[in-house]
C-alpha positions as CSV (number, residue, x, y, z in Angstrom):
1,X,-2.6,13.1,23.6
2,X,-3.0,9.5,25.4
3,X,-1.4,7.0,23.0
4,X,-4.5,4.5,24.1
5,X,-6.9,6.4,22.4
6,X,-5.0,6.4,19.1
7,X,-6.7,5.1,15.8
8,X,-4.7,3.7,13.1
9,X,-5.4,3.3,9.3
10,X,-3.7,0.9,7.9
11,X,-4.0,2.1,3.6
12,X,-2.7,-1.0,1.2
13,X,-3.9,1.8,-1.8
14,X,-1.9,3.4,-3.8
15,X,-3.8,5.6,-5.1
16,X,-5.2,6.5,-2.2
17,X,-1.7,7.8,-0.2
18,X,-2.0,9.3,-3.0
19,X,-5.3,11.0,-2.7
20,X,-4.2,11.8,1.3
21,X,-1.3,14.0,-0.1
22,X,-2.8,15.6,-3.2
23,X,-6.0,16.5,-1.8
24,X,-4.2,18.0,2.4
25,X,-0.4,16.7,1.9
26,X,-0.9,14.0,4.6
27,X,2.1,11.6,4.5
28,X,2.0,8.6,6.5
29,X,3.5,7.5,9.5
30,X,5.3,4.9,7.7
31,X,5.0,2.5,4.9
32,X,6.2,-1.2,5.4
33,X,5.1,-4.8,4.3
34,X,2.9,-7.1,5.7
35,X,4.4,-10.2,6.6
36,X,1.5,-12.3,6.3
37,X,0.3,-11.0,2.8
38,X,3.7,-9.8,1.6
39,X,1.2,-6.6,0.5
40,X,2.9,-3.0,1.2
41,X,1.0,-0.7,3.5
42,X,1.3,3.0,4.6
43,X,0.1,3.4,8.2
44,X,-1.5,7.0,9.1
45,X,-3.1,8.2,12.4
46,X,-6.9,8.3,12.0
47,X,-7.8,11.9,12.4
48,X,-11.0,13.9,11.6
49,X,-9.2,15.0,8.8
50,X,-8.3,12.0,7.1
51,X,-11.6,10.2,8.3
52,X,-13.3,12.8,5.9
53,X,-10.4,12.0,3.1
54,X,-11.4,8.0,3.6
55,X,-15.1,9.2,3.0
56,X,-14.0,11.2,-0.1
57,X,-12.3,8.4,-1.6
58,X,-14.8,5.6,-1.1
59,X,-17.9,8.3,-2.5
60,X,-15.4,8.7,-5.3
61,X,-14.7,5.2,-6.0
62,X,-17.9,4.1,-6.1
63,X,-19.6,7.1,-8.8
């Protein structure tokens, strides 16, 4: 895998880790705080998988 075509997502949700472990026990890469907002976030690699688990969520969210 070339690391220049990597994705990121950067999740400030916690129910949504959440929702990436319960529903395929995706953890992320790592969770740290942004220095600007002071707001934790939990950084994942954006696969196919977890694309569809962003979709999920939202279609969820919004019902």
């Amino acid at each position: 895998m070339n690391s220049d075509n990597i994705e990121f997502f950067y999740c400030y949700t916690k129910r949504m880790r959440e929702y990436f472990y319960e529903k395929a026990q995706i953890r992320p890469i790592t969770t740290a705080l942004n220095t600007n907002s002071n707001k934790m976030f939990s950084l994942y690699i954006k696969t196919e998988q977890l694309k569809n688990l962003i979709e999920e969520y939202e279609a969820q969210k919004s019902q």
